[in-house]
GUNU-232248 format. One record per residue (C-alpha): residue number from 1; residue in one letter; y, z, x. Coordinates in steps of 0.001 Angstrom, whole numbers, plus 500000, padded with zeros to 6 digits. Layout:
N
num NUM; residu A; py Y; pz Z; px X
...
//
This chain:
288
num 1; residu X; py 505134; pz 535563; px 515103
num 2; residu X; py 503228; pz 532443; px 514670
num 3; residu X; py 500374; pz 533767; px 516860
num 4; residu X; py 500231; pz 537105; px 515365
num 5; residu X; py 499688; pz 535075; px 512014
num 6; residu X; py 497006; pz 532951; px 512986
num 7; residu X; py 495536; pz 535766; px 515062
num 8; residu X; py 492519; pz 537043; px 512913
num 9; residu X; py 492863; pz 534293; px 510139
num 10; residu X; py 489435; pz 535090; px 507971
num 11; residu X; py 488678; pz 533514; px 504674
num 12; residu X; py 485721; pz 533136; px 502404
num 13; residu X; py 484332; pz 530834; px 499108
num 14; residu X; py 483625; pz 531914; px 495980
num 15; residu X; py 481474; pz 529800; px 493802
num 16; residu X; py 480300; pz 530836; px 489781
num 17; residu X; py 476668; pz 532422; px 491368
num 18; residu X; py 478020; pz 533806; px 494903
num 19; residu X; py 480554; pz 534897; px 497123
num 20; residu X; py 480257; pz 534200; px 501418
num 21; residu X; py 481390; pz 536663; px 503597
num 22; residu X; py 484467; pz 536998; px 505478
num 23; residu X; py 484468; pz 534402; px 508206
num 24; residu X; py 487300; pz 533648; px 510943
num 25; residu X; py 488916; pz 530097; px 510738
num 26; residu X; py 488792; pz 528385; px 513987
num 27; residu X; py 489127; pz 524719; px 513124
num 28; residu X; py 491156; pz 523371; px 510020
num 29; residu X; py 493393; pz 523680; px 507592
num 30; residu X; py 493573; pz 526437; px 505387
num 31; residu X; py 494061; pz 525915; px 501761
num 32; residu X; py 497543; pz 526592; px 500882
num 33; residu X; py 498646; pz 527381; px 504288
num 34; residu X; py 502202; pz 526316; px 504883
num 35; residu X; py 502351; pz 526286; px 508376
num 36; residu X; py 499521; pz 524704; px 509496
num 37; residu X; py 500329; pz 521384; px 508212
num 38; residu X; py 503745; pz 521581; px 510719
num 39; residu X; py 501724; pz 522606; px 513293
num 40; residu X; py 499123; pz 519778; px 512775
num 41; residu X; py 502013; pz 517080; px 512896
num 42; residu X; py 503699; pz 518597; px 515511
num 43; residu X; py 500332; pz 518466; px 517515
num 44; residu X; py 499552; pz 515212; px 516373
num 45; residu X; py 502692; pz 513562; px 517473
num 46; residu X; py 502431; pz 514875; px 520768
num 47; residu X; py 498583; pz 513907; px 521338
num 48; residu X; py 500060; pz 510153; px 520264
num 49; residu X; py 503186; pz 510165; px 522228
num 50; residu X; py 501045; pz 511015; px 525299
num 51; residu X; py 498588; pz 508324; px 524950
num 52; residu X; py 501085; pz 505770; px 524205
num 53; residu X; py 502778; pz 506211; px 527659
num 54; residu X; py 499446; pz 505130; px 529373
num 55; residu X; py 500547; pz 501307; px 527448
num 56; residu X; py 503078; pz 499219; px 527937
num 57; residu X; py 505318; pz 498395; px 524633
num 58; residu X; py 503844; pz 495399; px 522647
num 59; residu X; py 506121; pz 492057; px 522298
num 60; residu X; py 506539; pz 490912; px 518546
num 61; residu X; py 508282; pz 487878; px 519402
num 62; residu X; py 511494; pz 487390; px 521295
num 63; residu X; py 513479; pz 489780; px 520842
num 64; residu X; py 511179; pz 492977; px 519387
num 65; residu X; py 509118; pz 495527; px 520875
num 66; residu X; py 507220; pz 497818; px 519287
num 67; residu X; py 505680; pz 501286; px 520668
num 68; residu X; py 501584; pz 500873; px 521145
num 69; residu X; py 501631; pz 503804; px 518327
num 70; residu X; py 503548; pz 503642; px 515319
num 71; residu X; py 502696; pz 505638; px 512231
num 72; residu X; py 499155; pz 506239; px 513809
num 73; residu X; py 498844; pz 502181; px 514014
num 74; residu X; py 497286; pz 501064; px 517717
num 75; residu X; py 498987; pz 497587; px 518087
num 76; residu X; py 498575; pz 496372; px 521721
num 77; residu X; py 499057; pz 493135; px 522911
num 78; residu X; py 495031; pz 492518; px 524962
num 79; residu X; py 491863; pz 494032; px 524048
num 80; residu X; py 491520; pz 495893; px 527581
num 81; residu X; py 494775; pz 498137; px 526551
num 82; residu X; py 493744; pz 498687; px 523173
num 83; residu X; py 489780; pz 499855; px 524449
num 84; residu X; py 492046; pz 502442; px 527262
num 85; residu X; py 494182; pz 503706; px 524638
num 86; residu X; py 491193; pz 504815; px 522605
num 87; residu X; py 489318; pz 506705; px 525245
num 88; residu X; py 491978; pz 508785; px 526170
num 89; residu X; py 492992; pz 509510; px 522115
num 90; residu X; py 489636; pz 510605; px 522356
num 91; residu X; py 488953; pz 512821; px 525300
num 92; residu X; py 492824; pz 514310; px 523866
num 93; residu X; py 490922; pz 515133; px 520116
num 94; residu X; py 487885; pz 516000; px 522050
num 95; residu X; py 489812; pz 518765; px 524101
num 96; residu X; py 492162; pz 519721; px 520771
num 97; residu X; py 488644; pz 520340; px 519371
num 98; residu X; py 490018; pz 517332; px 516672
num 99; residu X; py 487620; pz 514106; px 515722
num 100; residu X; py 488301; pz 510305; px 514378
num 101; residu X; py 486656; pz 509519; px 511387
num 102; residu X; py 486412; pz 505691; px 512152
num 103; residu X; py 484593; pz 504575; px 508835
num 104; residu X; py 488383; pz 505543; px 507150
num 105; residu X; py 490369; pz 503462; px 509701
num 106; residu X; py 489708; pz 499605; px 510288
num 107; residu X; py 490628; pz 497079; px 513274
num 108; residu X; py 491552; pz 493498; px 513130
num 109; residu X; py 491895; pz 491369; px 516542
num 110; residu X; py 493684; pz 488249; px 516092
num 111; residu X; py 493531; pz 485362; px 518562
num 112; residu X; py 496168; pz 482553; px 518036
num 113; residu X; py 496937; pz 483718; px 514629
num 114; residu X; py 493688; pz 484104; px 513039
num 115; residu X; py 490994; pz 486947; px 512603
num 116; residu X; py 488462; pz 487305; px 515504
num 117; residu X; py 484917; pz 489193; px 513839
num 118; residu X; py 483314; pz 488949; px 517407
num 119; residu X; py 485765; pz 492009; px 519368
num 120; residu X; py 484544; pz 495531; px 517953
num 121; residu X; py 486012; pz 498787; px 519104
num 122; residu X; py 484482; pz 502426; px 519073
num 123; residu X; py 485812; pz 506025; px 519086
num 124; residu X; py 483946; pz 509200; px 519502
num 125; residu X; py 480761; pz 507178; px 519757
num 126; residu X; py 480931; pz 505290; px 516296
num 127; residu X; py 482322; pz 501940; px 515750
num 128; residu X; py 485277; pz 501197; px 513871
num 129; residu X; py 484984; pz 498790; px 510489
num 130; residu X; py 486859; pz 495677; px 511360
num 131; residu X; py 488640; pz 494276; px 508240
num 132; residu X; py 486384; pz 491169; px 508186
num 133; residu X; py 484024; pz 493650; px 506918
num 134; residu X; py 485825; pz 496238; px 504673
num 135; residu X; py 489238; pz 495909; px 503323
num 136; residu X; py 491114; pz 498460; px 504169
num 137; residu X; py 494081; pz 499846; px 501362
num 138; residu X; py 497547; pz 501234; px 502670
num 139; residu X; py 500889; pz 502422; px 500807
num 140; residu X; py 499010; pz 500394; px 497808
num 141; residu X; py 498519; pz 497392; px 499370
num 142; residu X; py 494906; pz 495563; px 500486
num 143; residu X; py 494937; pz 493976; px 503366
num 144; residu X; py 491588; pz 491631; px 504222
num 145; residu X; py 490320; pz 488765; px 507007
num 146; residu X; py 492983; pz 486146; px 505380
num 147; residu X; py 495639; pz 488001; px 506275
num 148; residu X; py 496945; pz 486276; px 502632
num 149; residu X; py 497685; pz 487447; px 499760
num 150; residu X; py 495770; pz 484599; px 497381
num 151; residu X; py 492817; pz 486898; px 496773
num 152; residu X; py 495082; pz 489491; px 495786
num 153; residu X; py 497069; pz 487518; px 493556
num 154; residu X; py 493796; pz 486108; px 491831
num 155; residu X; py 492805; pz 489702; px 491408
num 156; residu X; py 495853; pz 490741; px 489499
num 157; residu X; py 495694; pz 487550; px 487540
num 158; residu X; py 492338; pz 489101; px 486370
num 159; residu X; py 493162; pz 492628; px 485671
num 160; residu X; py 495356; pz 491369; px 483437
num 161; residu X; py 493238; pz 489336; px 481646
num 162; residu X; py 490672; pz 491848; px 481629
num 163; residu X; py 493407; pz 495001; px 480281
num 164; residu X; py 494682; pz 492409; px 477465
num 165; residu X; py 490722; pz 491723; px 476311
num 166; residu X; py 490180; pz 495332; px 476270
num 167; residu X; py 493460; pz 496540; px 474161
num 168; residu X; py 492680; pz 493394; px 472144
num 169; residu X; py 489151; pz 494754; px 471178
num 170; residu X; py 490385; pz 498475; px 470650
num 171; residu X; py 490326; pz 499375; px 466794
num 172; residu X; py 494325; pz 500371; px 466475
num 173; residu X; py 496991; pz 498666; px 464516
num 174; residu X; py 498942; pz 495866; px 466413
num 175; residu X; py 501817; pz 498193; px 467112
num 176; residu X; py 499764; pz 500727; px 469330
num 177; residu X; py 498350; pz 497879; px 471194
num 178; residu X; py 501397; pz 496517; px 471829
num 179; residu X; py 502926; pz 500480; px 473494
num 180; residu X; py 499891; pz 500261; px 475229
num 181; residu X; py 500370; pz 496725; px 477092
num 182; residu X; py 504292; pz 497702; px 477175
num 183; residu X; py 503797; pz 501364; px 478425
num 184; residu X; py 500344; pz 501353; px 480600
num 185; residu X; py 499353; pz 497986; px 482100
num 186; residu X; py 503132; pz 496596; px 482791
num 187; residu X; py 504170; pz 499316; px 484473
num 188; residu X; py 500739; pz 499307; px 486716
num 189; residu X; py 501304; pz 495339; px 486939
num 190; residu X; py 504940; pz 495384; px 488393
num 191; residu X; py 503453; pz 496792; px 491632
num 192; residu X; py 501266; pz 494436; px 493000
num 193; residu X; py 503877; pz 491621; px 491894
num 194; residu X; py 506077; pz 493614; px 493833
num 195; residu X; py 504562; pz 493460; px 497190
num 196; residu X; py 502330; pz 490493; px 497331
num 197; residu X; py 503459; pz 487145; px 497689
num 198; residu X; py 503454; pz 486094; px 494121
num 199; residu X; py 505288; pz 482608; px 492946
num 200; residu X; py 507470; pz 483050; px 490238
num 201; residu X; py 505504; pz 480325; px 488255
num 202; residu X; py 502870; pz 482588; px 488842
num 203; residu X; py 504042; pz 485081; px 486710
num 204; residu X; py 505416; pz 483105; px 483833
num 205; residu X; py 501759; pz 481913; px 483648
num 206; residu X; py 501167; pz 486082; px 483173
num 207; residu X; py 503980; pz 486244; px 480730
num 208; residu X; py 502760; pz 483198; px 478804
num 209; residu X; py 499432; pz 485276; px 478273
num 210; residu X; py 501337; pz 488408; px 477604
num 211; residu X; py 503419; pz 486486; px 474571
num 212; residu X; py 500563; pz 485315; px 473257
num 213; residu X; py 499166; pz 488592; px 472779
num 214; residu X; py 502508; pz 490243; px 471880
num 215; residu X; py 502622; pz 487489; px 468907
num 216; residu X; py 498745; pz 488317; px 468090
num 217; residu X; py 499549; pz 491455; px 467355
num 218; residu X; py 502751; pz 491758; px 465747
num 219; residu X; py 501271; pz 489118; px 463321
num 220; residu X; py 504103; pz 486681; px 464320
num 221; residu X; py 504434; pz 482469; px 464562
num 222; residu X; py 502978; pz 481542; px 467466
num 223; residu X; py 505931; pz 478837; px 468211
num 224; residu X; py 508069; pz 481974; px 468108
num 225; residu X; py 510383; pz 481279; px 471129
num 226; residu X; py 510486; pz 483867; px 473674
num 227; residu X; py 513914; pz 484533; px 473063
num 228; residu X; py 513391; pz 486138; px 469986
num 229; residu X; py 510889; pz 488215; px 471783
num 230; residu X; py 513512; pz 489833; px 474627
num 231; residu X; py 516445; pz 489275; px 473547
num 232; residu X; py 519297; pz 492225; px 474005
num 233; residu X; py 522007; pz 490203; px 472236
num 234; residu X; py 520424; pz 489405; px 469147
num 235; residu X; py 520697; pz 491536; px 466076
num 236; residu X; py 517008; pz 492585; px 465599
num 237; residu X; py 516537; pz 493890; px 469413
num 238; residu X; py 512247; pz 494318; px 470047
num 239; residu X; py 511912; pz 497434; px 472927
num 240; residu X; py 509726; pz 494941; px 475100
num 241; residu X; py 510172; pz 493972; px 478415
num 242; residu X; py 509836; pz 491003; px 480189
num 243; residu X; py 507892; pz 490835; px 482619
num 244; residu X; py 509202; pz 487610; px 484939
num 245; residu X; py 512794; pz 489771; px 484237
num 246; residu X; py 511211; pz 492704; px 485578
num 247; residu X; py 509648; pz 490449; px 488669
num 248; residu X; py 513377; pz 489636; px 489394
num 249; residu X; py 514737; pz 492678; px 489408
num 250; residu X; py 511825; pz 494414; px 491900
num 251; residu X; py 512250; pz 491619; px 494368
num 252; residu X; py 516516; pz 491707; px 494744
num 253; residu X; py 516165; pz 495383; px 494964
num 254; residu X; py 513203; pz 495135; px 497277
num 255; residu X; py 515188; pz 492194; px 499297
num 256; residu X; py 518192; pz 494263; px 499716
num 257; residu X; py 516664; pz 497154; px 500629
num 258; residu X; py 515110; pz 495302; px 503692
num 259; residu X; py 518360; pz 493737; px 504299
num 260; residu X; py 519919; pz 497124; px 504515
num 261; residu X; py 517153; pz 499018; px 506272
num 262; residu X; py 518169; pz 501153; px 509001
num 263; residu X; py 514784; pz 500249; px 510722
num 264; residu X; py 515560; pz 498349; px 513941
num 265; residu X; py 512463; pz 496190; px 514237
num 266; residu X; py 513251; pz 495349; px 510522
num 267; residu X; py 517308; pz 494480; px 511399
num 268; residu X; py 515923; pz 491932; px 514304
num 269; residu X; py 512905; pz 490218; px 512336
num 270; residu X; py 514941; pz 489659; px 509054
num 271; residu X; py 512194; pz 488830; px 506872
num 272; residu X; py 512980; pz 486770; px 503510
num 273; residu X; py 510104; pz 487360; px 500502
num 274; residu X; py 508846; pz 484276; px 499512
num 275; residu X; py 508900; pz 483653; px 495159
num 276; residu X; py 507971; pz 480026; px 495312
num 277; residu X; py 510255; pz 477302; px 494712
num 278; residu X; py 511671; pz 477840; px 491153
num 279; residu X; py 513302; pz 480618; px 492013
num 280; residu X; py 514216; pz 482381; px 495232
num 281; residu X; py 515643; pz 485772; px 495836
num 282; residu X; py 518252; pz 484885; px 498617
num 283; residu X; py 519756; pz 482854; px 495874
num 284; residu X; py 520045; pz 485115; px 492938
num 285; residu X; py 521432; pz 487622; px 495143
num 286; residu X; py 524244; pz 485300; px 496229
num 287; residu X; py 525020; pz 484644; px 492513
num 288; residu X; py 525193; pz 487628; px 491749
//
């Protein structure tokens, strides 16, 4: 059935001055197409699965191994394995008439911890970025030669400095500016607070700009304690949110969610996220 589908699969543009004639699809994905995406991972996988038998399993540790090819991540444990594994991902995309496009994926060799610029690797002829020189972004999340999250931090620390400047200069009454910080920039802001490294004196530092604002522009006392300002026991309740409350919350449910993964690599390694010292998330879940 499937072949008899795909058998004579034509398809043509249309644009607002012309329309191309009826061509057959040979390579691709068609538009809308519902198989062709199964097919493609089902493909996929087994191209990967192939070439990661050629490796042996990469050490992380004592006690955790991980396969050389893991969510279409190479991890290998030398530079020869890593240079084998390419070639024959290659000759495999080369003969599923497939190509890499190496300028979207990056590499990053690391030699006793830190970042080595000086090993380069290459697929289908073209070399592949190291993250020395381009960042690469994945699930939301840059990752760059430090390996740290300071630069991000600093970068968030800016937005927001930069987003409360710009609702600050926009000609609308106090209250608008105020859904638009609540509604728009917290909301984008609880992400990267979420999974970098951020110290939770860190973000009162962001909340002590964010109260400052908030007081700006509801035209209140600026020794107004921030009690009065998030209160839910009070009489007059304001709809904002806090956002070190909010920081709290994310990383307890983002902690127990690790602690309860079903991942095994995840079980062995245990990892703890780090807050800093005035507060820690191993001991607010234990309180509560």
């Amino acid at each position: 059935m499937i072949a008899k589908y795909f058998d004579g699969f034509h398809m043509r543009f249309t644009t607002n001055d012309y329309t191309t004639n009826w061509m057959r699809l040979q390579v691709g994905i068609a538009l809308g197409c519902t198989i062709s995406p199964i097919l493609f991972v089902l493909a996929i996988q087994v191209i990967l699965k192939a070439a990661g038998n050629n490796v042996s399993p990469t050490k992380l540790g004592e006690v955790c191994e991980m396969s050389p090819l893991k969510a279409y991540t190479i991890l290998t444990s030398n530079e020869a394995d890593t240079r084998e594994l390419l070639s024959i991902m290659d000759e495999m995309m080369v003969w599923s008439r497939m190509t890499f496009k190496p300028k979207k994926s990056r590499s990053l060799s690391l030699r006793k911890g830190k970042a080595h610029e000086d090993i380069c690797f290459s697929v289908g002829g073209q070399k592949i970025p190291t993250v020395s020189e381009e960042p690469i972004k994945s699930l939301g999340r840059w990752y760059d030669y430090t390996l740290k999250d300071s630069n991000q931090v600093k970068a968030t620390i800016k937005t927001v400095d930069e987003s409360l400047k710009t609702i600050g200069r926009c000609p609308l009454q106090g209250k608008y500016k105020l859904w638009c910080l609540q509604h728009m920039i917290i909301p984008i802001l609880l992400w990267p607070l979420l999974i970098y490294e951020v110290t939770m004196s860190t973000v009162e530092a962001i909340e002590a700009k964010i109260n400052r604002y908030t007081r700006k522009w509801l035209r209140l006392p600026p020794g107004l304690s921030n009690v009065a300002l998030y209160s839910k026991q009070s009489k007059l309740k304001l709809p904002l949110k806090s956002i070190a409350e909010e920081f709290k919350a994310g990383k307890v449910r983002f902690q127990m969610m690790l602690d309860n993964s079903n991942d095994t690599v995840v079980k062995r390694v245990q990892p703890s996220l780090k807050t800093g010292r005035n507060w820690k998330v191993r001991d607010a879940i234990k309180k509560t």
